[in-house]
N, C-alpha and C positions, 0 to 999 in steps of 0.2 A: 522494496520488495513488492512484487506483483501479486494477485491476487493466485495466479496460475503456481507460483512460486510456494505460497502457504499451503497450497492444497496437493502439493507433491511432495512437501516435507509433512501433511498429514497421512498422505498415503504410507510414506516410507516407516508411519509410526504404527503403522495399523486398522488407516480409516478404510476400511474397502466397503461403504454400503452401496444400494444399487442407487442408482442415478435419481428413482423418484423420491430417494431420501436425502438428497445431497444437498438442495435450495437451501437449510436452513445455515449450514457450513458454507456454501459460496456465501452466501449474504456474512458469514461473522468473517469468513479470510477478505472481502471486499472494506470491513469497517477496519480490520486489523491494518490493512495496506492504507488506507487514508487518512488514520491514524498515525503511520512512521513517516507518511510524507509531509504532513503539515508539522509537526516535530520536527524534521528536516527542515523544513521553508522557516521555520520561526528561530533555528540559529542562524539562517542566512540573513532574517529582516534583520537582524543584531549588526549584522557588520557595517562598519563605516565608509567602510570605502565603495564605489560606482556600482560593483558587480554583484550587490549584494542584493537588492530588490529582483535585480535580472537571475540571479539563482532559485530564488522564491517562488516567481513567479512560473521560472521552467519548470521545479518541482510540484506547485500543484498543479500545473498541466496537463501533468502525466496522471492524474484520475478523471482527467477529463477526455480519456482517448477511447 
């Protein structure tokens, strides 16, 4: 889940504030998003077979973009 993702299922719930009120919301959908990806990367370190460090690693990549 992307950051951009949590913040259009908050809109859809009713977060409409103006923009200069929004930073504190990006900043918790940013911790929410790197929170499911390292959860994700950490059943991947579990696996035993080859491709499992290589999922991992693609996974936290992706809060690195």
């Amino acid at each position: 889940m992307t950051k951009e993702e949590i913040i259009e299922m908050a809109r859809k719930c009713g977060w409409d504030s103006p923009a200069s009120n929004m930073a504190p919301f990006y900043n918790f959908a940013k911790l929410v998003a790197e929170k499911e990806r390292e959860e994700c990367a950490k059943l991947c370190d579990g696996w035993s077979h080859a491709n499992g460090d290589d999922c991992a690693e693609a996974i936290r990549a992706r809060g690195q973009e």
